[in-house]
MARTI-595576 format. One line per 5 residues: number of its first residue (from 1); their letters; for each residue x, y, z of N, C-alpha, C, O. Coordinates in nm, 3 decimals, decimal comma. Layout:
<lumlums>
NUM> A> X/Y/Z/X/Y/Z/X/Y/Z/X/Y/Z ~ ...
</lumlums>
This chain:
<lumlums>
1> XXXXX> 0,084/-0,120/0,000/0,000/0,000/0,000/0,088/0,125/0,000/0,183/0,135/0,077 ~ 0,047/0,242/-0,107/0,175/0,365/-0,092/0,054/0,414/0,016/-0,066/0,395/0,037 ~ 0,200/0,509/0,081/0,151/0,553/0,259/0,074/0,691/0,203/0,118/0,769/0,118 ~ -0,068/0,702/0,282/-0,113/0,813/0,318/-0,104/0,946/0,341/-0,160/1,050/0,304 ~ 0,035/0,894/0,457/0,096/1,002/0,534/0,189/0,960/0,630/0,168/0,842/0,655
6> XXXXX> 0,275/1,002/0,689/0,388/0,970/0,794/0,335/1,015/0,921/0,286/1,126/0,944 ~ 0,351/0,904/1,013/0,338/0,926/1,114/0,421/0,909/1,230/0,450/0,794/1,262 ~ 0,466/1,010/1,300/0,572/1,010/1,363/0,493/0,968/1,502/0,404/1,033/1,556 ~ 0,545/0,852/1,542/0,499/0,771/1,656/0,600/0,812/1,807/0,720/0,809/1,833 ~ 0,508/0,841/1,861/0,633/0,891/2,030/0,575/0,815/2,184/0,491/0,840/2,271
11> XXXXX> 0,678/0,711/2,154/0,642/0,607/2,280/0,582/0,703/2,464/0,582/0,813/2,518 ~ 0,536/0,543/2,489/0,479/0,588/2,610/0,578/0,528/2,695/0,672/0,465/2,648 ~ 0,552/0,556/2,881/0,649/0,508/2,965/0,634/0,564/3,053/0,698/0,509/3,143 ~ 0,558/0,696/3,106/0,562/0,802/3,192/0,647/0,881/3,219/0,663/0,932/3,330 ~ 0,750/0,913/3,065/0,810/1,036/3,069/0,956/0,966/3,123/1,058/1,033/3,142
16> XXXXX> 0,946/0,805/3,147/1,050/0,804/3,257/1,144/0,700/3,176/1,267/0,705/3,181 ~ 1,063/0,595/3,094/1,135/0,479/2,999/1,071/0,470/2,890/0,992/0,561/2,866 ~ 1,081/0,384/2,815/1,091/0,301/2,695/0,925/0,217/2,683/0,935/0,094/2,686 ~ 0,820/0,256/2,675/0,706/0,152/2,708/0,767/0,053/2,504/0,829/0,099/2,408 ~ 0,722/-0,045/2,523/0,757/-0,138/2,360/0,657/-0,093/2,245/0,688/-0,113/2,127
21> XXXXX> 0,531/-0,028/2,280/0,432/-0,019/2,199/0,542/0,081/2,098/0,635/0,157/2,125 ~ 0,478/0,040/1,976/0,593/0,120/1,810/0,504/0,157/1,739/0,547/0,205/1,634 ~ 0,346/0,157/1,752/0,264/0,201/1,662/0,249/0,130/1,548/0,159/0,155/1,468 ~ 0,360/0,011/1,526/0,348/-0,031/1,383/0,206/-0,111/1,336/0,193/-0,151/1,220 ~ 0,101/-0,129/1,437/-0,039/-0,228/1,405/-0,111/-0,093/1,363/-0,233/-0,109/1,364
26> XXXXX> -0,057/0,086/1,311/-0,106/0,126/1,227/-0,069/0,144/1,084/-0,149/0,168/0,993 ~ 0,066/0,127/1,073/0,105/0,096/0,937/0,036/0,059/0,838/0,045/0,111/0,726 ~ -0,061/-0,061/0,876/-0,183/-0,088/0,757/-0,265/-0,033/0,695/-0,323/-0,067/0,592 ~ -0,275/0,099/0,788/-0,436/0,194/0,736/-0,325/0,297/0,674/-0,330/0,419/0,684 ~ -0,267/0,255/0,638/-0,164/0,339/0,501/-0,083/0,444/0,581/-0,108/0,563/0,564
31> XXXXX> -0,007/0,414/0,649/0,076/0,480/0,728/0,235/0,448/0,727/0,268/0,335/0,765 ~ 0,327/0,531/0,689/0,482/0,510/0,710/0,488/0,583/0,890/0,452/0,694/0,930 ~ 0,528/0,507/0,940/0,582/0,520/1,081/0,729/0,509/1,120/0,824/0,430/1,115 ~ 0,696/0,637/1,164/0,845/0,730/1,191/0,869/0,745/1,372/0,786/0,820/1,426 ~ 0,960/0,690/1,454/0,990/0,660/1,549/1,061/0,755/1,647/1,183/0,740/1,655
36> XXXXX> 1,002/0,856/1,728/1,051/0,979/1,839/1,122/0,918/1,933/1,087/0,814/1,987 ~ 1,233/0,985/1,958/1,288/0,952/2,093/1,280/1,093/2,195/1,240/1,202/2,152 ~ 1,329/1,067/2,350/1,308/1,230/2,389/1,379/1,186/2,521/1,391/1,065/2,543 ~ 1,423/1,273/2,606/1,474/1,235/2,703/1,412/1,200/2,787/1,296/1,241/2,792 ~ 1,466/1,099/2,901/1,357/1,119/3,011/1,363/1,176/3,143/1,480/1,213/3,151
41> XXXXX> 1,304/1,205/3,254/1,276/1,261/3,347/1,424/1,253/3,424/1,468/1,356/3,475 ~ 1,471/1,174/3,427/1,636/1,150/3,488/1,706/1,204/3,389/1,818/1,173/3,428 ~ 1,728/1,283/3,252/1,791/1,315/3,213/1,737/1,476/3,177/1,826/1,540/3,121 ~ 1,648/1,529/3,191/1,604/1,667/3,169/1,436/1,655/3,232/1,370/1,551/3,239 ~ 1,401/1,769/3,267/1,249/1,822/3,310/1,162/1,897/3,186/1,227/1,969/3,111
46> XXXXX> 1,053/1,886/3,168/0,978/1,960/3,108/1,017/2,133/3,072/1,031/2,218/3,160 ~ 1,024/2,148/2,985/0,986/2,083/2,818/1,082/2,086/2,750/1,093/2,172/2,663 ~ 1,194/1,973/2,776/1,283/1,917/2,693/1,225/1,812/2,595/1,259/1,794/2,478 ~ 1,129/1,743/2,668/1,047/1,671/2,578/1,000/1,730/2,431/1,005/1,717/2,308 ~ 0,955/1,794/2,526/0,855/1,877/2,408/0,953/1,923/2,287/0,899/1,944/2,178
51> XXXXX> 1,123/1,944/2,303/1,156/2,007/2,258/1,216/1,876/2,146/1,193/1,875/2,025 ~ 1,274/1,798/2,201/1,280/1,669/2,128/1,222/1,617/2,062/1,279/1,560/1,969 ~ 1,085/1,609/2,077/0,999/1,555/1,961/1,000/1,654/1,862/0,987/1,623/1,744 ~ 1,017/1,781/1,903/0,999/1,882/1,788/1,046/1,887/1,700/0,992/1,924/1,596 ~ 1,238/1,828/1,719/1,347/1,780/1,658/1,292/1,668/1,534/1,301/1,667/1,412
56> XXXXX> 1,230/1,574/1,638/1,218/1,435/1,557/1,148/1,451/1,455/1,163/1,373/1,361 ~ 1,056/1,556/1,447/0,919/1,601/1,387/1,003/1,664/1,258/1,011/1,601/1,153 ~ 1,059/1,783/1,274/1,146/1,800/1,138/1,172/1,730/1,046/1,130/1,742/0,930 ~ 1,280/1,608/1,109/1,334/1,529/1,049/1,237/1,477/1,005/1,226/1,497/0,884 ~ 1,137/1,400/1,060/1,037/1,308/0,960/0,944/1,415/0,856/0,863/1,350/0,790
61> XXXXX> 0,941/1,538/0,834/0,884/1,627/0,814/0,960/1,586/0,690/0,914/1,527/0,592 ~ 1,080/1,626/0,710/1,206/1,666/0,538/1,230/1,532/0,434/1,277/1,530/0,320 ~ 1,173/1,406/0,529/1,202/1,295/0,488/1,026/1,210/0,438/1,009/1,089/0,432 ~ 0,935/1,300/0,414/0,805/1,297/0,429/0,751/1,236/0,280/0,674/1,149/0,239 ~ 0,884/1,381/0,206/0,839/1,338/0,072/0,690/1,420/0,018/0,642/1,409/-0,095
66> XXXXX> 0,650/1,483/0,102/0,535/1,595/0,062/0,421/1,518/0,126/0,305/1,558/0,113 ~ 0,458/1,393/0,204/0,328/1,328/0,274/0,277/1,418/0,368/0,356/1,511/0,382 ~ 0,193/1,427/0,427/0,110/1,510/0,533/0,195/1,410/0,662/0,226/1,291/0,669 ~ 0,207/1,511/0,739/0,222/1,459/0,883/0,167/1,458/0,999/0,133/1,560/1,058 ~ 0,156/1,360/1,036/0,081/1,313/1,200/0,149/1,305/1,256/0,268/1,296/1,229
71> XXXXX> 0,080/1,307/1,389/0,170/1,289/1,530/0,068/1,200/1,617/-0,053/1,220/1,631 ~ 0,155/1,083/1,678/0,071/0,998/1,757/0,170/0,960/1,882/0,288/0,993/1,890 ~ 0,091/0,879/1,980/0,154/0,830/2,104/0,068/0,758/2,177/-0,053/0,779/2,183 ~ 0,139/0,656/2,243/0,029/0,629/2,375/0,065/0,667/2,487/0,186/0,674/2,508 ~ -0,029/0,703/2,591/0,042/0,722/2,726/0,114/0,861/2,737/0,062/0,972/2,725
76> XXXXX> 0,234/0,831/2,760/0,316/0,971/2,799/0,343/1,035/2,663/0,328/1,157/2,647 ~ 0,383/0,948/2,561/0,378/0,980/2,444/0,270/1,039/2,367/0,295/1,104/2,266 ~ 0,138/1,019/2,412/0,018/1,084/2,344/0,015/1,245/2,421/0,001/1,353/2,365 ~ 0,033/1,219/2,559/0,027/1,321/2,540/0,149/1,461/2,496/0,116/1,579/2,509 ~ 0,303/1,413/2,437/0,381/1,459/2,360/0,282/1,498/2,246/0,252/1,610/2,205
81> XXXXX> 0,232/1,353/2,200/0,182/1,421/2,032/0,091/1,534/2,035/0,079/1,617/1,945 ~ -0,002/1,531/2,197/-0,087/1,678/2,162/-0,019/1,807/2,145/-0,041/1,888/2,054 ~ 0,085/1,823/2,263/0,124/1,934/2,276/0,194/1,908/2,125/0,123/1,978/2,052 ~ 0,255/1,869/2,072/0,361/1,877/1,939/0,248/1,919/1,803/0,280/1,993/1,710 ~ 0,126/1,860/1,819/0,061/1,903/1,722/-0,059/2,037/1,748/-0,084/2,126/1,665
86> XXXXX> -0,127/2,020/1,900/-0,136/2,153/1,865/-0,085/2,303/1,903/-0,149/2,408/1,908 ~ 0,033/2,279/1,926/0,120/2,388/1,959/0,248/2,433/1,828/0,321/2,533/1,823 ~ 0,234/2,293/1,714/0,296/2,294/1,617/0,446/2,245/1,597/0,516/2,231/1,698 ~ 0,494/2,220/1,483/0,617/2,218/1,521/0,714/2,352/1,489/0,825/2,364/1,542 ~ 0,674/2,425/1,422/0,727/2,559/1,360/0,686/2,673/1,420/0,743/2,776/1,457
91> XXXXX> 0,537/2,620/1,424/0,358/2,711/1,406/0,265/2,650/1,454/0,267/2,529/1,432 ~ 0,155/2,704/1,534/0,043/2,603/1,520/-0,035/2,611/1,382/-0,053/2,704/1,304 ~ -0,073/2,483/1,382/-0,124/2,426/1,244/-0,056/2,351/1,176/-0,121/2,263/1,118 ~ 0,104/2,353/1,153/0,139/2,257/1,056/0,190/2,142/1,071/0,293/2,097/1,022 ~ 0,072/2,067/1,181/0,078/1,936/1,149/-0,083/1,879/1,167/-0,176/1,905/1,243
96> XXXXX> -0,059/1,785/1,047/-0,209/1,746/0,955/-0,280/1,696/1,092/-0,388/1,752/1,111 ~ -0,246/1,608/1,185/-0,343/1,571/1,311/-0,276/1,499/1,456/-0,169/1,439/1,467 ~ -0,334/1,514/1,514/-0,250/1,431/1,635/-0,351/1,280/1,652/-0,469/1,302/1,625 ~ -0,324/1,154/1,688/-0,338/1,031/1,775/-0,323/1,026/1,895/-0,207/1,022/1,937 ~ -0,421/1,025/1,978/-0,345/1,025/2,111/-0,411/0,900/2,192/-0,533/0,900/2,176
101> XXXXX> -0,370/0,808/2,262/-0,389/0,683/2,310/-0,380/0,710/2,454/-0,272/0,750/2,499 ~ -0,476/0,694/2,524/-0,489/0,683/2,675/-0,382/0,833/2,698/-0,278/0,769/2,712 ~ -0,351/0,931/2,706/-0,328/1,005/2,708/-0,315/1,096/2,840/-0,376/1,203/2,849 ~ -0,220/1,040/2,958/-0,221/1,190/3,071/-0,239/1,343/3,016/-0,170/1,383/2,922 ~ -0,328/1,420/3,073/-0,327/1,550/2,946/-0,338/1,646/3,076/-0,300/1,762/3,061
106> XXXXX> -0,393/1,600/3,220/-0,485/1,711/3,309/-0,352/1,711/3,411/-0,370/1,616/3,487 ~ -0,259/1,762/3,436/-0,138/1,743/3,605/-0,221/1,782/3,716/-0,179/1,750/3,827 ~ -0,339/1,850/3,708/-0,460/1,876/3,809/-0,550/1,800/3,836/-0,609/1,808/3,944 ~ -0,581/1,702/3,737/-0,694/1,639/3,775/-0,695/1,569/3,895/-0,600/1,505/3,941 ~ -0,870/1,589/3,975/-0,833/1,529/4,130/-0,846/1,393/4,110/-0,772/1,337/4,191
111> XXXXX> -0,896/1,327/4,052/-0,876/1,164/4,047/-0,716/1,105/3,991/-0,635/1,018/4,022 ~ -0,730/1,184/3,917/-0,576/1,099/3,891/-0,436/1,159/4,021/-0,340/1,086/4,047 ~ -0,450/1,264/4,069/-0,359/1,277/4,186/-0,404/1,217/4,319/-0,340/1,228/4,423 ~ -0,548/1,138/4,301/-0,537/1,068/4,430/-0,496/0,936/4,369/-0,431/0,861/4,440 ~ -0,531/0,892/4,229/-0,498/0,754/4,183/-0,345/0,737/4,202/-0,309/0,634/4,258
116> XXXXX> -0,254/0,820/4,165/-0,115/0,842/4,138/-0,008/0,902/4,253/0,114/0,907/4,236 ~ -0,092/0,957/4,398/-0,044/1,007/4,519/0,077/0,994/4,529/0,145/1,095/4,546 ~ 0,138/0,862/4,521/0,238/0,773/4,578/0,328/0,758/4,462/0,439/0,706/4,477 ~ 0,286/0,802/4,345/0,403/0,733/4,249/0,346/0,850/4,162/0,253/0,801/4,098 ~ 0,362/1,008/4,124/0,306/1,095/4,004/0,437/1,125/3,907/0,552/1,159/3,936
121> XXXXX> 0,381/1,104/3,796/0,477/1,085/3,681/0,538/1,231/3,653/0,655/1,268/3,659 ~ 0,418/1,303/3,621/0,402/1,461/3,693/0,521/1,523/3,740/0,601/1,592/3,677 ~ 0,523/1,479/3,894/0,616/1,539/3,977/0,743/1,519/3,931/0,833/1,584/3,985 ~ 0,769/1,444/3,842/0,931/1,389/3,754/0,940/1,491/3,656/1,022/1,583/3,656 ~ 0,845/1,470/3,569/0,804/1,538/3,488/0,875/1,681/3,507/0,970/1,714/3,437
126> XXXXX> 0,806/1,782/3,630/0,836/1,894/3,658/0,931/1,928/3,733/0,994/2,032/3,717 ~ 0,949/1,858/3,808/1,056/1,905/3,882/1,045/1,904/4,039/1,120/1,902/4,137 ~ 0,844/1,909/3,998/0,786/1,938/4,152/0,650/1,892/4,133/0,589/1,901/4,027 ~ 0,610/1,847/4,228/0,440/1,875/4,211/0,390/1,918/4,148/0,386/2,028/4,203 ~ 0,314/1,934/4,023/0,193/1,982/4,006/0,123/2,136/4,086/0,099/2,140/4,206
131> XXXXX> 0,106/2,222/4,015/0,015/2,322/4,123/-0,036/2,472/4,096/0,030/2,576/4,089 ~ -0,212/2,445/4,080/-0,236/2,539/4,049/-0,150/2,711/4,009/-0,116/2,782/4,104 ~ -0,133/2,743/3,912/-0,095/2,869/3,870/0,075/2,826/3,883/0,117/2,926/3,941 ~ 0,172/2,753/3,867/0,259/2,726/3,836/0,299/2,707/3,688/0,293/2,596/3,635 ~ 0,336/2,806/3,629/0,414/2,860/3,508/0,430/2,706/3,417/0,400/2,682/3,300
136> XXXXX> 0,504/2,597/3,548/0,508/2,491/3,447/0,400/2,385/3,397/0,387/2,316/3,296 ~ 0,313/2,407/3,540/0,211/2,263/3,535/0,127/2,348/3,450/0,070/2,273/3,371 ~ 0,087/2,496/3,426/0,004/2,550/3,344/0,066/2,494/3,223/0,011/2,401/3,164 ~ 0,195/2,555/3,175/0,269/2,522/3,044/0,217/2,347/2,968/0,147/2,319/2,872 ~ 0,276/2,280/3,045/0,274/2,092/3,059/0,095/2,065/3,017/0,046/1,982/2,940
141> XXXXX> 0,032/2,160/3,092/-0,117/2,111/3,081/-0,187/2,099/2,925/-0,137/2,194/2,865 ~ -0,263/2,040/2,848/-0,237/2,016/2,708/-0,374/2,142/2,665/-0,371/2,204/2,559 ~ -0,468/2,158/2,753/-0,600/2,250/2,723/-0,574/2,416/2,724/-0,650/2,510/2,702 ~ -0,419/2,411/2,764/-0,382/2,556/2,781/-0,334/2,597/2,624/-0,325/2,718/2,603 ~ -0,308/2,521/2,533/-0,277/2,480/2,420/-0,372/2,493/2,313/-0,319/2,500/2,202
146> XXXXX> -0,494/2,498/2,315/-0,583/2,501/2,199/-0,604/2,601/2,110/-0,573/2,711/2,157 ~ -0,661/2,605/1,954/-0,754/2,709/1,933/-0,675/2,656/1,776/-0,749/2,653/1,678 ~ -0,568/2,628/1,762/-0,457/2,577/1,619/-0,610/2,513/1,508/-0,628/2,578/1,405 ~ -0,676/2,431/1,527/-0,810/2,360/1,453/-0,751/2,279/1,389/-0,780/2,252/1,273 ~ -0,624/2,207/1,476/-0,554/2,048/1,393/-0,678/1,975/1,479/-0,721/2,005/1,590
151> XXXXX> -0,719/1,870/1,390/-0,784/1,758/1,427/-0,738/1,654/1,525/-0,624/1,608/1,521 ~ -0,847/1,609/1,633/-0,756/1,537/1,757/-0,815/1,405/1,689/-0,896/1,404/1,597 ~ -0,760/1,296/1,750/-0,838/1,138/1,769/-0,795/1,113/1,956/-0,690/1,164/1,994 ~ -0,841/1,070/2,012/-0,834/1,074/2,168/-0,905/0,896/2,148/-1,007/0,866/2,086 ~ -0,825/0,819/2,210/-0,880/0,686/2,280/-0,864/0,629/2,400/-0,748/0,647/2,436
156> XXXXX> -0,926/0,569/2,478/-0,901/0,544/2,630/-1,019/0,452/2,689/-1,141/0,457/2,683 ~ -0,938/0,379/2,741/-0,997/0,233/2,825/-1,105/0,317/2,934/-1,048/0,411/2,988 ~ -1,248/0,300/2,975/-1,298/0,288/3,079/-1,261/0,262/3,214/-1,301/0,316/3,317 ~ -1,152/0,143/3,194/-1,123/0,103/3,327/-0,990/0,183/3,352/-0,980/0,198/3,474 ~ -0,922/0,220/3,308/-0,795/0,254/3,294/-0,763/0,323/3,452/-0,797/0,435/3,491
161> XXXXX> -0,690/0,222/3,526/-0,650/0,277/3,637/-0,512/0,356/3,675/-0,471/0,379/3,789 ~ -0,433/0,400/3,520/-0,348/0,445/3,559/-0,325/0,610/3,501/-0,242/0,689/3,545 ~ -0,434/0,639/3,378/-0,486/0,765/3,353/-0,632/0,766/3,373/-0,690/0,702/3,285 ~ -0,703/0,814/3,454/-0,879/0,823/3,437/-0,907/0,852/3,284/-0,847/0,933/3,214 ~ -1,000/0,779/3,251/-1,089/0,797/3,118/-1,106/0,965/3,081/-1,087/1,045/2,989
166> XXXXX> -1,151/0,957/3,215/-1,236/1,101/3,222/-1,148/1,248/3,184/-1,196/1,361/3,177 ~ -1,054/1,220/3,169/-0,914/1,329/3,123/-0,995/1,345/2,954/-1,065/1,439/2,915 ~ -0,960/1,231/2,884/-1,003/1,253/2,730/-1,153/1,255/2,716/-1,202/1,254/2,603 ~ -1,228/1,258/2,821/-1,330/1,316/2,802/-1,356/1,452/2,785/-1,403/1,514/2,689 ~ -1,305/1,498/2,925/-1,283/1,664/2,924/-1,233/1,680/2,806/-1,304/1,694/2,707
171> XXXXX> -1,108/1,678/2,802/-1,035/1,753/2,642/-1,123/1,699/2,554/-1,130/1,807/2,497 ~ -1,198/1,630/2,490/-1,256/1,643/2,383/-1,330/1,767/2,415/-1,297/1,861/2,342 ~ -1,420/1,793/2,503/-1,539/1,882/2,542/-1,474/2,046/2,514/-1,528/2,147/2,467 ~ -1,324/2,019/2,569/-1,251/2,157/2,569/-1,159/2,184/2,392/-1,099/2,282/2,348 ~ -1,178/2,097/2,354/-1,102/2,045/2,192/-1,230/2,149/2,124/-1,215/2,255/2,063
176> XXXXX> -1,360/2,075/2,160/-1,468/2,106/2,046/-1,484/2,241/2,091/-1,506/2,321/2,000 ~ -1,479/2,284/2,197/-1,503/2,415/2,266/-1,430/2,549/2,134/-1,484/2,643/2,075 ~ -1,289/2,494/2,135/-1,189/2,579/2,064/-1,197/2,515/1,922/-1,097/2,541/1,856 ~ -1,287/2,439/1,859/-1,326/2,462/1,696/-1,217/2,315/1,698/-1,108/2,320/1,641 ~ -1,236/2,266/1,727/-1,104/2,087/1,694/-1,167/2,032/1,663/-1,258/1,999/1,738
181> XXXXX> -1,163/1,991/1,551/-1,234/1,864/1,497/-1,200/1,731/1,570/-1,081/1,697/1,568 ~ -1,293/1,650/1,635/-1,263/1,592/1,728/-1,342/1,440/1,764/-1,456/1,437/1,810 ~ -1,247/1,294/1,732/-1,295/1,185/1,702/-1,230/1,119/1,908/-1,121/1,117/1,965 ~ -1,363/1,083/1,944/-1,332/1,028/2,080/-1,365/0,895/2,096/-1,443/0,855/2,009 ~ -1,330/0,811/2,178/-1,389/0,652/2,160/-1,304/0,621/2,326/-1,186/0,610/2,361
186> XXXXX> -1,406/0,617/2,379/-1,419/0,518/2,521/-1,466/0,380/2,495/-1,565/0,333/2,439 ~ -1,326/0,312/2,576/-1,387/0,184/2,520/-1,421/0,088/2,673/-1,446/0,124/2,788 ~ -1,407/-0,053/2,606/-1,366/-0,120/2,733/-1,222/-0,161/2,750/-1,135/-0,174/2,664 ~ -1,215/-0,180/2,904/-1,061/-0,232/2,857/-0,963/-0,134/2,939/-1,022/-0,026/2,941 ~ -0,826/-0,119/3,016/-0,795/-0,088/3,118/-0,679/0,070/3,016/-0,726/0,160/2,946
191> XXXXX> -0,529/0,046/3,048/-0,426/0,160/3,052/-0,362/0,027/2,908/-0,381/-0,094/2,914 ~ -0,295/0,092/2,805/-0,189/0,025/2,722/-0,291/-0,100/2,647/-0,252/-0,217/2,656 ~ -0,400/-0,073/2,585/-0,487/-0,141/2,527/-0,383/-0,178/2,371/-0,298/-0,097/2,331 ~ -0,411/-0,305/2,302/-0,389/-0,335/2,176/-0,424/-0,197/2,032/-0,540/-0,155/2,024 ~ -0,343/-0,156/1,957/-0,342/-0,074/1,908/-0,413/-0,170/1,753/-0,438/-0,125/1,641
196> XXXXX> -0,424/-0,287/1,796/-0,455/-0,352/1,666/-0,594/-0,422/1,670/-0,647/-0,486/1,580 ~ -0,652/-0,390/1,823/-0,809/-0,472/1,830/-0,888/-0,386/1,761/-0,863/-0,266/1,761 ~ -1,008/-0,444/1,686/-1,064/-0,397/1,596/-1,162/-0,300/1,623/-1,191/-0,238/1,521 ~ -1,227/-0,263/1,732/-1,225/-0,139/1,741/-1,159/-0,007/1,750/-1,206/0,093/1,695 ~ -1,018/-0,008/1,840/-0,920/0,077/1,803/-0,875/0,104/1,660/-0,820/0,209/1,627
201> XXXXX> -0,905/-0,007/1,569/-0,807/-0,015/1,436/-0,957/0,044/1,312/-0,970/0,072/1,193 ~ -1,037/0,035/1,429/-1,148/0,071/1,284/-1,204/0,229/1,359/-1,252/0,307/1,276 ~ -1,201/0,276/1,498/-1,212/0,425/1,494/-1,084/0,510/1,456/-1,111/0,628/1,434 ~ -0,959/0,478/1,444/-0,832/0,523/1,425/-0,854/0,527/1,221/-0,810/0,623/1,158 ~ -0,902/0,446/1,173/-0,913/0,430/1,037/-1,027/0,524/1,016/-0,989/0,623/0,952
206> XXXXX> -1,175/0,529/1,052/-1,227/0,643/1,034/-1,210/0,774/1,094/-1,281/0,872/1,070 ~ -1,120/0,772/1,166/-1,032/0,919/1,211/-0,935/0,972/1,073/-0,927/1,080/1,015 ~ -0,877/0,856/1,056/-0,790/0,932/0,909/-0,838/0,923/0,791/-0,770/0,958/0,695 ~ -0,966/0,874/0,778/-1,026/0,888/0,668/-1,077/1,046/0,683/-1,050/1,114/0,584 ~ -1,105/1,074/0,726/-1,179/1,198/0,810/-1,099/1,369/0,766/-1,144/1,478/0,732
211> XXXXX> -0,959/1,308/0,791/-0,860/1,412/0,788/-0,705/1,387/0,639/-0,617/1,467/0,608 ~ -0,726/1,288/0,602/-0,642/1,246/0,502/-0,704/1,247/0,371/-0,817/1,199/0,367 ~ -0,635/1,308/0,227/-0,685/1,228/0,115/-0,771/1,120/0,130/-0,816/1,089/0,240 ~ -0,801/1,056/0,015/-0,850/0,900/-0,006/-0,748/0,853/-0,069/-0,689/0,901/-0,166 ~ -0,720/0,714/0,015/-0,630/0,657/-0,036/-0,646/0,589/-0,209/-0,551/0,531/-0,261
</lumlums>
């Protein structure tokens, strides 16, 4: 199949390792997948990340070939791809859409800081806690970010006990708020779901049908 579009895939892990997921069970729905690296929390604080993928994003940008570019992730990585796509990599706008998979997006939210008390990815993340009107957890937060009108896809387990559902609920609500074209799917199913079960693989396929040529 010639590719769609390139999609620059940016692993999950909590900011801290290596999670294995590679995105490649999207390759099929006509996708060349292009592989982010970024530092982690033991080697720099927020937003070195951010600044790394931005890097990676170029490069798969120049090497694209005039394909449109995406940005996807699961986990810590999804939420890289929001901020990278709608904050841009140049500009906001010039990148064709973000993927985002179970996605930490809220450093405030009260369920996930009582779910995460003892172990917040967050607090690595920054440097510190999380906390209202703090320059960084505002910065880090992904809804402080909107208004660009790149198209989101947001997916997330119901059960998911290690990001609440309810995060990509809000941001869709706050996505559509600021004009985002915006594909959501709660499913069943916990944190680090199969990127290839056939509901993920058939709302992710009418997400880029949505926002891509026809193949």
């Amino acid at each position: 199949m010639t590719p769609r579009a390139v999609l620059l895939w940016i692993h999950g892990g909590g900011w801290r390792a290596r999670y294995h997921e590679d995105g490649a069970a999207l390759a099929p729905l006509g996708l060349r997948v292009v592989a982010a690296t970024y530092r982690f929390v033991a080697e720099a604080r927020w937003p070195a990340q951010l600044d790394d993928v931005r890097a990676a994003a170029r490069a798969a940008r120049s090497a694209a070939g005039g394909l449109p570019l995406l940005v996807g992730g699961d986990s810590a990585g999804g939420m890289l791809a929001l901020h990278l796509a709608l904050r841009g990599v140049d500009r906001p706008g010039d990148v064709a859409a973000a993927l985002a998979y179970w996605a930490p997006v809220d450093p405030l939210d009260p369920r996930y800081r009582r779910l995460r008390a003892h172990d917040d990815p967050w607090t690595d993340l920054l440097g510190h806690p999380p906390a209202t009107g703090d320059p960084a957890t505002v910065d880090a937060t992904v809804a402080t970010h909107l208004g660009s009108g790149v198209p989101v896809l947001l997916v997330h387990g119901r059960e998911d006990a290690a990001v609440p559902a309810g995060q990509s609920l809000a941001l869709s609500g706050q996505l559509l708020a600021a004009g985002h074209p915006v594909h959501c799917w709660i499913t069943h199913g916990g944190h680090a779901l199969d990127l290839a079960r056939p509901d993920i693989r058939a709302v992710t396929a009418a997400f880029l049908d949505s926002v891509l040529p026809a193949a």
